[in-house]
N, C-alpha and C positions, 0 to 999 in steps of 0.2 A: 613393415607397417610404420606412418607416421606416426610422431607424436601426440599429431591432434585424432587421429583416428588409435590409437593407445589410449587416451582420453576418454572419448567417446564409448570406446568397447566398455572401460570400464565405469560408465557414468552406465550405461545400459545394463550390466550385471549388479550395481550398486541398487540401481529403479526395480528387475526384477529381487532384490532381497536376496543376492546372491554374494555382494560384496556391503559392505558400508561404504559409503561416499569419505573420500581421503582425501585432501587436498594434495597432488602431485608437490613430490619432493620433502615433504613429512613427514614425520611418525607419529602415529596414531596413541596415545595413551591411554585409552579409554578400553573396558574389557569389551569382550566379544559381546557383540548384538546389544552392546549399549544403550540404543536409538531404535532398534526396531517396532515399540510401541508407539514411536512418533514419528517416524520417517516419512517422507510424503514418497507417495508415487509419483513420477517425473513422462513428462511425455514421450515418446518414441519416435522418434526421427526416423524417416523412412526414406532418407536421400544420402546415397554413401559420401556425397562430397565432403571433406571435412568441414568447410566455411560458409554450407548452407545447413538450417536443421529444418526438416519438413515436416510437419504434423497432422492430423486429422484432426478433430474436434466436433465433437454432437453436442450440443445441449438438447436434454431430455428429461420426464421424471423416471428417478430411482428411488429404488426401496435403501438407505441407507443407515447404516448405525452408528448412534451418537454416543450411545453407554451401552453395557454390558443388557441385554433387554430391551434396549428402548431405540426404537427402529422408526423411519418419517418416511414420506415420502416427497422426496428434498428435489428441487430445480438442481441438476446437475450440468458441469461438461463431464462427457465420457465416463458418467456414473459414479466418479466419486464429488466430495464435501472434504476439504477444497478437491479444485479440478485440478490435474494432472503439474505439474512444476511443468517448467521451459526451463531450459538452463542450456546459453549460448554464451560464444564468445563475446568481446566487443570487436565488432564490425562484420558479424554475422550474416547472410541473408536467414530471413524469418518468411516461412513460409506454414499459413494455417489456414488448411480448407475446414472450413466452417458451415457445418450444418446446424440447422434450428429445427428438431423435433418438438420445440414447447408448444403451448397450446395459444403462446402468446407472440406475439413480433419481439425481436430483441436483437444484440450488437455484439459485439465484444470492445471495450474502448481497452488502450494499453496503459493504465495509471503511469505517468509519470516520464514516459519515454517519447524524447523528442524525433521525432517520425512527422514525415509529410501528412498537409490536413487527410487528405481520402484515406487516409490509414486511420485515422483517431475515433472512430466508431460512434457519433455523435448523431442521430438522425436530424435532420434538417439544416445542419452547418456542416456536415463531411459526406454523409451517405444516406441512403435510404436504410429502413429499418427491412431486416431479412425476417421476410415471411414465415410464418409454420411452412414446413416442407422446403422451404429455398434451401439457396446454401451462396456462400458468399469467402471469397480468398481473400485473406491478409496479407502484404507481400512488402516488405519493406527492410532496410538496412540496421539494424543497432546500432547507436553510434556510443553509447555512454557507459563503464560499468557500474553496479549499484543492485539491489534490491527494490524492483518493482513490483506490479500484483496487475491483472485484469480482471474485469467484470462489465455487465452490459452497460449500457445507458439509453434502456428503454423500461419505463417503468422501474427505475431503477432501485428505488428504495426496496418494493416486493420484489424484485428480481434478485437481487444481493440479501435478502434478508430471508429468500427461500433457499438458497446454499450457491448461486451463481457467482464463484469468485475463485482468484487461484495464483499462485507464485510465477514469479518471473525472473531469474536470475541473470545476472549477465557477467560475466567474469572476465577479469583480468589477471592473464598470466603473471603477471609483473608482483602481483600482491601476494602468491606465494613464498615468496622469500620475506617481504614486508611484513606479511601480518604473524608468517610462520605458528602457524597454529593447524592442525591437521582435523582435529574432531568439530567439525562444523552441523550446525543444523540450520531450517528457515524453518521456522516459527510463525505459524499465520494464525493470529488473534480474530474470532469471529462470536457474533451468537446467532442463537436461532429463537423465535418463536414461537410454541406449542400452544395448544389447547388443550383442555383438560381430556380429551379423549384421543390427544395423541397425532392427531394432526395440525398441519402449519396455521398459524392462527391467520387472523384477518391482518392484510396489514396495512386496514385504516380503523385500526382502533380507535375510540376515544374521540375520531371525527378531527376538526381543526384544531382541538385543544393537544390531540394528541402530537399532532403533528408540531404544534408550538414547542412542544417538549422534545422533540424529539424519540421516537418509540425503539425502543433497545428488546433487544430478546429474553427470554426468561432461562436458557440455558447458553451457558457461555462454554464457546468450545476452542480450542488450543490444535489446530491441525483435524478438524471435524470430529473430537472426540473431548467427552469429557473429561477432566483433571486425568491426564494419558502420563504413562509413566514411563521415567528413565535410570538408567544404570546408569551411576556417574564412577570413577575413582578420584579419592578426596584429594582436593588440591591442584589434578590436571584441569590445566584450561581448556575452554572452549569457544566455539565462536557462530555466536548466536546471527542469526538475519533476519529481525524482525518484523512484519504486517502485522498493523492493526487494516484489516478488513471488515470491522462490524458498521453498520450502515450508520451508527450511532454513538457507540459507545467510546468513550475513553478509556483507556488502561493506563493507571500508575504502578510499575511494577518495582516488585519489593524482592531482593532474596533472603532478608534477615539480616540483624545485625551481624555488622562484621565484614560485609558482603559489599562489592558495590562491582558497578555496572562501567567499564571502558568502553568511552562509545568511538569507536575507530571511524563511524560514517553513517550516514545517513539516507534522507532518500535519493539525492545523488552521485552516488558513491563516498568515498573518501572524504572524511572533511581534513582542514589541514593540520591539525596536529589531535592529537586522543586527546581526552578529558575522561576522568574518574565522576559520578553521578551515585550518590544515593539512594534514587530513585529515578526510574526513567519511565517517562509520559508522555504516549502518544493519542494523541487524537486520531477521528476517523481518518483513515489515507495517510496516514506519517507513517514512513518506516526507520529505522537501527540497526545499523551494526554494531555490535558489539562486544568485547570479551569479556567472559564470565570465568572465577574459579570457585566453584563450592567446594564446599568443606565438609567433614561429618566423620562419627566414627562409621567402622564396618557396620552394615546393617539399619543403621539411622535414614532417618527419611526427611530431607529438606523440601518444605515447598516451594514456588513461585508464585506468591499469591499479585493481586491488583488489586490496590489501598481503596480508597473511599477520593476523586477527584473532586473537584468541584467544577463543573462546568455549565454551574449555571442554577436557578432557581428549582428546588426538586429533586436535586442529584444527588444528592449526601443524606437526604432528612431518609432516617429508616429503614437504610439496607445496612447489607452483611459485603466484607471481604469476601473474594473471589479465587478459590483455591483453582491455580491453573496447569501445574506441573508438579508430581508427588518425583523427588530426587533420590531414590535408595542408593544407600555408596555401597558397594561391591566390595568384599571381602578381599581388598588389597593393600597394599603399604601404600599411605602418603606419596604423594606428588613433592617430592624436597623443596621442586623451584617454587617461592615464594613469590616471584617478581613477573608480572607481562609485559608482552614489548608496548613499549612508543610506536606510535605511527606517524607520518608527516606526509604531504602531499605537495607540492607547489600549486596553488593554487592564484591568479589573478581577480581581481576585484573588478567590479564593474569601475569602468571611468562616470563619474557623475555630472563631472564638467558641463554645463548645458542641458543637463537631463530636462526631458518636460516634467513637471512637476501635475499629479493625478488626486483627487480628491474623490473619495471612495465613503459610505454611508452605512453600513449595516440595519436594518432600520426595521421594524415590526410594525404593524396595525389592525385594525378591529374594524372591519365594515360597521356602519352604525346602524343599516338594516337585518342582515342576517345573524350579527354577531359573528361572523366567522375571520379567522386570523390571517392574514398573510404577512410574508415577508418582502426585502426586497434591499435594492442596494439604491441611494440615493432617494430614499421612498420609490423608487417605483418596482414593480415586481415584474418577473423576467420577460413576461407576456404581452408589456407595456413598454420594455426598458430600449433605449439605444446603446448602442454597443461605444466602446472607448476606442479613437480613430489611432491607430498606430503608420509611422512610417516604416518602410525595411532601415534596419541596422538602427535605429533612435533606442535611447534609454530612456526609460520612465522612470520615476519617483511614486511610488502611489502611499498617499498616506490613509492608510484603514479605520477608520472609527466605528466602532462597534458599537451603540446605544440601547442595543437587548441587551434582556438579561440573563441571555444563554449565549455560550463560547460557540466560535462558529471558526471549523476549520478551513483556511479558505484556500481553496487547490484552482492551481491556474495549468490548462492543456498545453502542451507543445514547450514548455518553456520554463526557466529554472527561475526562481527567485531569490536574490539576496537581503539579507535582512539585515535593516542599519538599527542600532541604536538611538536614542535621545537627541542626540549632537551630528544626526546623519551619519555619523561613521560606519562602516560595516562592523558584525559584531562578530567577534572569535571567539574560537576558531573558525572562520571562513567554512559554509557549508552551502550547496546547492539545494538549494529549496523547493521542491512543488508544491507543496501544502504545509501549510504554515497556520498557525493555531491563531486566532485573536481573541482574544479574550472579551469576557462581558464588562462594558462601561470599560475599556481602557482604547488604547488607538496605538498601532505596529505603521512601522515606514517601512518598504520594502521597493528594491529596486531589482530594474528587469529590463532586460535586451534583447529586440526584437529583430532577428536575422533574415534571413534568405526564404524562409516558411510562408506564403501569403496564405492569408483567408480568415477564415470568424472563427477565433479560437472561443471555446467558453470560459467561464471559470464562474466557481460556485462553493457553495458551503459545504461540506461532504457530510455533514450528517445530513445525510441523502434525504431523510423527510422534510428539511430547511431547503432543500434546493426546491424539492418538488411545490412547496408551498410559495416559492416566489424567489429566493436568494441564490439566483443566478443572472450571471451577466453574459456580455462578450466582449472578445478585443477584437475589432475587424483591422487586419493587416494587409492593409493595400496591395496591389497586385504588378510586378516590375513594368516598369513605362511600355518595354516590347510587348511584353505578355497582352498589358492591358488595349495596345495597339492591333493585334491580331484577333482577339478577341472581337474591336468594333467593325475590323473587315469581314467579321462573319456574322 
């Protein structure tokens, strides 16, 4: 047997709960079934090749449990909250036949992964939206490692906010020896919704007002479960891969004093050297890697709570912290090693030399007859808006100014962002960016290079009720000279 199918075998006993997931070539420190209250289920590859992984996929409703008791009946893929992990190599083929049992039309878009347009699940710039009853194949290459996440983009805010959303990993061998850390988990930050009678609430509450605020759920879940718990041993590291999935909400996450957060990478894999954080804060669509070491006597319970953010008018006044992970330490002797590894990456910076330079607007308004709110980028809102003209291979400069006064995370399709500092410089550690947070009343520079990909990428604010209200654009990426020549003989 190869290595990648020894891999494989045991990614598939790990998915059914028969092994815990290990990083090849580790040791595991962690006691038995440490993770089994959090572990996701992983999808099932139905193609022995080692360098394809093939999967099914249904979105349908399931009866689902969020707590001990309290049962929904949640938009799912393949019946669970989140749907199934993927976890492939880099430079994989991806193969997902996609059925839609919902009662509504819907996509799958691939957050974060740069994939050809007809891959990118957008309806009206990549593909048509798959029918109730259709079904519809994903078929495309991996090229990048990192921590990504899917979900639709149809209806997307209701769609994501009734439990349609789910992990995406992509591995490189290479970073076993680099990150050397064996006990891993992915971490998908989400909420849901309810009604007082137990089912998904409405999700236009509140009307335009709601949507100006953006509408977050009333039950926040960690892995489709509320505050889920885990067996740690004090002192061994771990290696977290964190989604914020919530259509809405921000997470600043806290372990306690004492504690703090190595972020090894982000939403584009590796960034180029770790950095220790206090607190680490993601906006909707951002994700981390990161290594954690909790501490605690035998039988002590650490939490992982999410502080109080601000993002924006509304978001701080009169709530409570967010218990999200209960940590009991296992009845073992300390972890002695005090110290986690450095990481490092080589990473290249965009050349700026020349760049066009983008003028970008975040912008809100108030119809003067209806009263009702929209958003929109340069005032105009996405239904109105023209798209930003990209050449193949040009860099852009876009400078963001945000004039609400709510954070608006801004995620661009197909393509990484780099983020310069004040003085244009790029800001380190150097890190691949899809979504990138902008804050209220302030303005981010971010630069970005546009390759071989032609077509209408979108990009939009990902607290998904700000896009649907207006705060989406596009980048339309010209189409190669031949391309666009064969095209007018037809």
């Amino acid at each position: 047997m190869t290595s990648s199918n020894r891999r494989r075998v045991a990614w598939l006993l790990a998915a059914a709960g028969v092994l815990p997931p290990v990083a090849a070539g580790a040791q595991s420190l962690q006691p038995a079934g440490w993770d089994s209250g959090i572990r996701l289920a992983e999808a099932v590859d139905r193609n022995p090749d080692p360098d394809i992984v093939e999967v099914d996929f249904e979105a349908a409703v399931a009866r689902v449990e969020i707590a001990p008791g309290v049962e929904v009946d949640a938009w799912t893929y393949n019946g669970t909250i989140p749907g199934p992990m993927i976890r492939v190599k880099v430079g994989d083929r991806l193969i997902v036949h996609f059925t839609n049992n919902l009662p509504r039309p819907s996509t799958i878009h691939w957050h974060g992964l740069r994939i050809p347009i007809d891959m990118d699940g957008v309806p009206g710039y990549s593909q048509d939206p798959v029918e109730p009853g259709d079904t519809f194949t994903y078929d495309f290459v991996v090229p990048d490692a990192g921590i990504y996440w899917y979900h639709p983009h149809v209806m997307s805010a209701a769609q994501v906010g009734f439990g349609l959303y789910g992990a995406f990993l992509v591995e490189d061998p290479s970073e076993t020896e680099t990150v050397g850390i064996a006990d891993e988990l992915v971490i998908v930050l989400s909420d849901i919704d309810l009604a007082e009678d137990g089912t998904l609430a409405s999700p236009d509450t509140g009307g335009s007002v709601g949507m100006l605020f953006g509408r977050e759920g009333n039950n926040v879940l960690v892995n489709g479960r509320r505050t889920p718990g885990l067996l740690a041993r004090s002192g061994a590291p771990q290696r977290w891969r964190v989604i914020n999935a919530a259509k809405s909400r921000y997470f600043m996450l806290d372990l306690g004093e004492g504690h703090a957060f190595r972020k090894i990478g982000g939403d584009g894999g590796l960034v180029e050297f770790s950095e220790d954080h206090e607190f680490l804060v993601l906006g909707a669509g951002e994700r981390a890697d990161v290594i954690v070491r909790p501490t605690g006597e035998p039988g002590s319970v650490r939490v992982l709570r999410s502080l109080l953010h601000d993002r924006g008018y509304g978001s701080t006044e009169f709530r409570d912290l967010e218990d999200l992970i209960e940590m009991t330490f296992a009845d073992l002797p300390a972890h002695p090693v005090d110290t986690l590894p450095q990481t490092r990456r080589e990473m290249e910076p965009y050349v700026l030399d020349g760049a066009t330079e983008v003028s970008l607007e975040l912008t809100v308004a108030q119809d003067p007859g209806d009263k009702s709110f929209s958003y929109g980028v340069n005032h105009v809102p996405f239904w109105q808006a023209q798209p930003v003209v990209a050449r193949l291979g040009e860099t852009q400069v876009w400078t963001v100014t945000n004039s609400t006064d709510w954070s608006h995370p801004l995620h661009l399709h197909g393509f990484f962002f780099m983020v310069l500092d004040e003085a244009g410089e790029p800001v380190r550690p150097l890190e691949w960016k899809d979504t990138v947070d902008i804050p209220h009343h302030r303005t981010v520079r971010l630069a970005v290079r546009f390759d071989e990909r032609p077509g209408t990428w979108i990009f939009h604010c990902h607290v998904l009720d700000h896009a649907e209200g207006g705060l989406l654009s596009a980048v339309h990426l010209e189409l190669p000279l031949e391309e666009f020549r064969n095209m007018l003989k037809h």
